[in-house]
FIVODO-612628 format. One record per residue (C-alpha): residue in one letter; x, y, z. Coordinates in steps of 0.02 Angstrom, whole numbers. Example, Ala and Ser with C-alpha at 12.3 -4.5 7.8 and 13.67 -1.06 7.14 Angstrom:
A  615  -225  390
S  684  -53  357
//
This chain:
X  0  0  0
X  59  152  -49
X  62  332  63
X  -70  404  -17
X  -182  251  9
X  -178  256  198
X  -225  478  193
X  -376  441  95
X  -447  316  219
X  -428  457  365
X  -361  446  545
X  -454  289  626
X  -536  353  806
X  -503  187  926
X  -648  117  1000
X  -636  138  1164
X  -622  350  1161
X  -791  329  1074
X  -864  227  1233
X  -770  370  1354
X  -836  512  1257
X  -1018  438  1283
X  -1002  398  1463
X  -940  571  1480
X  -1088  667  1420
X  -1211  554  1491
X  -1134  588  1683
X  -1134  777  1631
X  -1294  752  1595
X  -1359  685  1731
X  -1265  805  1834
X  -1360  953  1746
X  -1513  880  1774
X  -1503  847  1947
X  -1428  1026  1985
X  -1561  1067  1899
X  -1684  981  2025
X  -1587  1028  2172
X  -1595  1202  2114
X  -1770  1210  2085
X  -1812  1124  2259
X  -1687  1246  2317
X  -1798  1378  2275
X  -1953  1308  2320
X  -1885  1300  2498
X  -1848  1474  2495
X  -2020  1524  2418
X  -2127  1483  2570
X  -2007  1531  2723
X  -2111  1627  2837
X  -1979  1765  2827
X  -2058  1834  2660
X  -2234  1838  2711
X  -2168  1915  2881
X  -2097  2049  2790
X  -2238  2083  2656
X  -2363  2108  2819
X  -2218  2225  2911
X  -2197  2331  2764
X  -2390  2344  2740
X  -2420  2408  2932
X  -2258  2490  2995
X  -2141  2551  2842
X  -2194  2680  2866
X  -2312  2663  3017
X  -2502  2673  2948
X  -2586  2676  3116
X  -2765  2709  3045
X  -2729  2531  2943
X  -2654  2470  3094
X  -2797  2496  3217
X  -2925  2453  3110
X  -2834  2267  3098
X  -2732  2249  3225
X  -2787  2155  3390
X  -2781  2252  3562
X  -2835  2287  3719
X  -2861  2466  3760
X  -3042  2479  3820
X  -3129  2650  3816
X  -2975  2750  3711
X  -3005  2815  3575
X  -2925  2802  3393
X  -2854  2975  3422
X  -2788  2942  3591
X  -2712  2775  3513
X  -2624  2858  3364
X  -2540  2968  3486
X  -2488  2840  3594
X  -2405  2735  3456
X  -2328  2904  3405
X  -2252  2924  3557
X  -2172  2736  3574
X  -2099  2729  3405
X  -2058  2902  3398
X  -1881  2911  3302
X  -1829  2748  3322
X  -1792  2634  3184
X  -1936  2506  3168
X  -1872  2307  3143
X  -1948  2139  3169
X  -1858  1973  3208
X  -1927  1780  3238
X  -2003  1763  3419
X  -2060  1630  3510
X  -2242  1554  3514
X  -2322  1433  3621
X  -2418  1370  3464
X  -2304  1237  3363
X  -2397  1296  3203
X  -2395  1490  3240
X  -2224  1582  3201
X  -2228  1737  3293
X  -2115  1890  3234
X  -2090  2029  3359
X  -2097  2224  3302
X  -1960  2324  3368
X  -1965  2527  3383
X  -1773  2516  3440
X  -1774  2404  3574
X  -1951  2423  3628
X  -2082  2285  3569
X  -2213  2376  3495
X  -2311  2234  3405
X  -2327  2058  3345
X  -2345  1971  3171
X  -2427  1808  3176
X  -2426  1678  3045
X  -2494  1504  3036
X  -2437  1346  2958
X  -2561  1324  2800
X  -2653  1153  2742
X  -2582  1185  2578
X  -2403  1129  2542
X  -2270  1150  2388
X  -2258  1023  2266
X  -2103  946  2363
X  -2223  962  2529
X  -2152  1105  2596
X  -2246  1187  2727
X  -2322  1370  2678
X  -2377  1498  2802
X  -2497  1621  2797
X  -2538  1768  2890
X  -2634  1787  3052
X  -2652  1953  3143
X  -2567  2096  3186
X  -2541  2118  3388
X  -2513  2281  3454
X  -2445  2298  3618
X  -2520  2426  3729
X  -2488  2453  3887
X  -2630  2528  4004
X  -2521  2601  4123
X  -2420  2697  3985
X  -2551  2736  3867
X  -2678  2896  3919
X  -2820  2861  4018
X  -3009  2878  3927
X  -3096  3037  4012
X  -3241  2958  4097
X  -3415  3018  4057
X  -3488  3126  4175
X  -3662  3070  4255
X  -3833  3115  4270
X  -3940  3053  4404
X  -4109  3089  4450
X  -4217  3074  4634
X  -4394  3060  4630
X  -4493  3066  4792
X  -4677  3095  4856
X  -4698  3278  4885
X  -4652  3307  5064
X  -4530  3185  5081
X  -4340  3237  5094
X  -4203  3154  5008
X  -4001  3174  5024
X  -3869  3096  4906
X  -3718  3037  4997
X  -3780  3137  5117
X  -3792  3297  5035
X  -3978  3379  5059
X  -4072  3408  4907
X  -4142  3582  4912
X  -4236  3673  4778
X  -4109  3731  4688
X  -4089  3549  4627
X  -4277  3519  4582
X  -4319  3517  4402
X  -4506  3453  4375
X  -4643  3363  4480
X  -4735  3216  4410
X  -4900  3111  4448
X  -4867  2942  4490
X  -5023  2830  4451
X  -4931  2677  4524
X  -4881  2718  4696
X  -5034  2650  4755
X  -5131  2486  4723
X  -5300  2567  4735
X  -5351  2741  4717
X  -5541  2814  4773
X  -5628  2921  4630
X  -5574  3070  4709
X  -5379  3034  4636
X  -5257  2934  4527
X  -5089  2953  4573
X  -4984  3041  4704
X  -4865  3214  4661
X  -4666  3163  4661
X  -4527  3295  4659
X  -4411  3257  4515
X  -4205  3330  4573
X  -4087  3298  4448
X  -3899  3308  4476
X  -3784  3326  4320
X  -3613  3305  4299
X  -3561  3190  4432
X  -3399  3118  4412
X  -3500  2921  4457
X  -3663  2862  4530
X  -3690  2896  4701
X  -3678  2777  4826
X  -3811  2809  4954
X  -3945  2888  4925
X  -4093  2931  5083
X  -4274  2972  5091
X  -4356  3011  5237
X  -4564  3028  5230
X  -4662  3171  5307
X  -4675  3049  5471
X  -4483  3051  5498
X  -4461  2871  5423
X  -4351  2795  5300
X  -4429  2773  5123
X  -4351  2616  5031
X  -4249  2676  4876
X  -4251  2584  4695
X  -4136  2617  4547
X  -4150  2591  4381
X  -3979  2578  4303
X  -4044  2620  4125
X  -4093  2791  4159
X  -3990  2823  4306
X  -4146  2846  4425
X  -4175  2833  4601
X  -4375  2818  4643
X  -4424  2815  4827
X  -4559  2708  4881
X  -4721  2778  4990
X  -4703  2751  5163
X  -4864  2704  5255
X  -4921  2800  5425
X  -4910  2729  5550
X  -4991  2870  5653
X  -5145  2849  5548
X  -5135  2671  5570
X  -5150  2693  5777
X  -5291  2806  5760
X  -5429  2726  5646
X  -5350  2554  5624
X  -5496  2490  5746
X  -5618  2611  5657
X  -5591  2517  5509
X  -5592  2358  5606
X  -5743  2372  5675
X  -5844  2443  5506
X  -5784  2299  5406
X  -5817  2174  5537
X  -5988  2254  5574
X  -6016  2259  5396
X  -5988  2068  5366
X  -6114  2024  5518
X  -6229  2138  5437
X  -6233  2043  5254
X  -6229  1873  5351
X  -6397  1917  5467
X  -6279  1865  5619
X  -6397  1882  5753
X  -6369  2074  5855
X  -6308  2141  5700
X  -6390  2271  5585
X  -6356  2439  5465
X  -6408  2530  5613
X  -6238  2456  5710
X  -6126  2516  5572
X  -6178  2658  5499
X  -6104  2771  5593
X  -5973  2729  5493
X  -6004  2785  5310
X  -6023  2936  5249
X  -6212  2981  5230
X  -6201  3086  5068
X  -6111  2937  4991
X  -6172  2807  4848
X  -6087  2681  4969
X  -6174  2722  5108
X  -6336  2693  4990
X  -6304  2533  4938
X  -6232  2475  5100
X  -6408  2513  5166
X  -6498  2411  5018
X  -6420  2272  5089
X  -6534  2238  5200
X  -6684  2243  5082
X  -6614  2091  5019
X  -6553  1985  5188
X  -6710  1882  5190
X  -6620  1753  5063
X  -6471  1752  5174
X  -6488  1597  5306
X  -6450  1650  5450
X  -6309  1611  5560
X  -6309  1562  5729
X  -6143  1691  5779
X  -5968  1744  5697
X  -5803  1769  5737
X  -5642  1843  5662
X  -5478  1779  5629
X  -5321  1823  5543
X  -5371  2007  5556
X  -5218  2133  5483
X  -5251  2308  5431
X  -5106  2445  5366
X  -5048  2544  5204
X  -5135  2673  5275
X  -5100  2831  5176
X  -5168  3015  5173
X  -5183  3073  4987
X  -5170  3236  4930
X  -5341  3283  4925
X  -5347  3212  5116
X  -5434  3055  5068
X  -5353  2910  5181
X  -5325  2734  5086
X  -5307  2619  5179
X  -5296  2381  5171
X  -5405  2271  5275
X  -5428  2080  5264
X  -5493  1936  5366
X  -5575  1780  5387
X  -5749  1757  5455
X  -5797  1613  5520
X  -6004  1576  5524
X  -6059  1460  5647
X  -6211  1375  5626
X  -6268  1204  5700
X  -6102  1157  5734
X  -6030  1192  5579
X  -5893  1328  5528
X  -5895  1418  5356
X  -5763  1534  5328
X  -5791  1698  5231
X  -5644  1808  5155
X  -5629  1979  5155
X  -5513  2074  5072
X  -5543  2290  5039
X  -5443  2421  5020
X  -5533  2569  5109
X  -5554  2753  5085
X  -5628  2901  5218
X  -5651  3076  5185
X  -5680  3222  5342
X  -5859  3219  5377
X  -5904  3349  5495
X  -5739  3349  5584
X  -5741  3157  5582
X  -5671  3035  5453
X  -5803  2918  5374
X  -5801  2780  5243
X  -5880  2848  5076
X  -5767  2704  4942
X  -5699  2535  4971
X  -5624  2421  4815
X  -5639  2226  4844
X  -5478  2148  4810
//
């Protein structure tokens, strides 16, 4: 073979440098490819570190501080301050200081918590919590929570409290004091007409007169407040928190009681003899005790047009006999309550009879007479 035989075959590559070359880019291809991976998982990781969405929530709220965003998101616990007195008090903490946050601690294993620095004072909170949702790798994502703010009662300004307005109504006559202050004139603003003082009323009224004091701008409610009735004696005292009103009660005579308590007595139990034709009693007995002039007195009479029905029993008696709430009324009508239980006896047997009347008398002549009664 000649020289120019063998340089048109060309240069002969051996074997075995074709096999190496191969190997070679197959491992640099698989390198690539798993950088590649790694990379990308890489990145993935760092997507979803709680860091980022840290950071997106601190620049939204505090660079720079928006404190009208802030306390309309933000959790806290400052009772009774206002949004003005707030802004000024986060003013005042931060001040000049440079604002930072860093990971904190959290007693929740799915909460990170990253505390908000103005210098070296904690000023808030960022919360985030560990989502359902995960990467395509299965890393964790968080997402945000709330925004804490850290206030501090003792620091921040105290909410003005309200000022107070209380009013005291009593029965005309009476006297009241408010933690023991008299209340004179000067602090009486109306009178009113009560139609519920008293159970009953005669047709001659419907209500009793109260003096209405009001006290403004008091600083809280009082704590005691007194009544004393026309008789010297203690009134009891209600309050109605919703309208910041003290109402005394009426207090019942007891003077009037001890002087026609056994008037009464003796009327009513007269009366019942009368209207069960006990023998010795009659309208003549009792009728001392009405008013003449009066429809009562009338009709009390007529009773006895209509007796011969009634049987007759053999005697009475009277038991569980109470009388009070006496009251003079304006007009000088006294009210008074009487009830008891009359027993008829007749052949050895008992029948009991209830009575139960609220009474009224008027001045007849110098003398107080029955002209109303209401059955209860």
């Amino acid at each position: 073979m000649t020289h120019n035989d063998s340089r048109r075959r060309g240069v002969k590559i051996p074997l075995f440098y074709i096999i190496y070359f191969i190997c070679l880019v197959a491992v640099l291809f698989v390198l690539v490819a798993a950088l590649r991976i790694e990379t990308d998982m890489l990145a993935e990781y760092e997507s979803v570190q709680p860091r980022h969405t840290a950071e997106a929530v601190f620049k939204k709220y505090f660079s720079p501080p928006d404190f009208p965003k802030l306390l309309a998101d933000a959790e806290y616990d400052a009772e009774g301050l206002s949004e003005e007195a707030l802004t000024e008090y986060l003013s005042e903490q931060i001040g000049e200081s440079e604002i930072t946050f860093a990971s904190g601690s959290s007693s929740d294993a799915d909460t990170m918590r990253y505390i908000v620095r103005a210098g070296s004072k904690q000023v808030a909170a960022i919360d985030l919590v560990k989502s359902l949702e995960t990467t395509k790798h299965g890393y964790a994502k968080y997402e945000f929570s709330k925004v804490e703010l850290f206030i501090v009662m003792g620091e921040a300004p105290q909410p003005e409290k309200p000022k107070v307005t209380v009013t005291v109504e009593v029965p005309v006559g009476y006297a009241a004091a408010v933690d023991g202050k008299d209340l004179t004139d000067e602090f009486l603003t109306s009178t009113v007409h009560k139609t519920d003082a008293l159970p009953y009323y005669p047709s001659t009224a419907d209500g009793i007169d109260y003096n209405v004091y009001t006290l403004s701008e008091l600083d809280e409610i009082p704590e005691i407040v007194t009544v004393i009735s026309d008789e010297g004696t203690a009134a009891e005292v209600s309050f109605d928190a919703n309208t910041n009103t003290y109402t005394a009660g009426i207090v019942y005579s007891e003077a009037l009681k001890a002087q026609y308590s056994e008037f009464v007595t003796q009327a009513l139990e007269g009366f019942a003899s009368y209207t069960h034709s006990v023998p010795g009693s009659g309208f003549s007995n009792i009728k001392m005790y009405f008013d003449s002039s009066s429809q009562l007195y009338k009709d009390v009479k007529a009773i006895g047009g209509v007796l011969w029905m009634e049987i007759a029993s053999e005697s009475d008696s009277f038991e569980d006999v109470e009388t009070g709430e006496f009251f003079m009324l304006p007009d000088g009508v006294i009210s008074c309550h009487i009830s008891f239980v009359q027993m008829l006896h007749r052949r050895g047997n008992d029948r009991p009879e209830e009575l139960d009347m609220y009474v009224f008398l008027r001045p007849v002549d110098g003398e107080y007479k029955i002209f109303e009664w209401h059955q209860v």
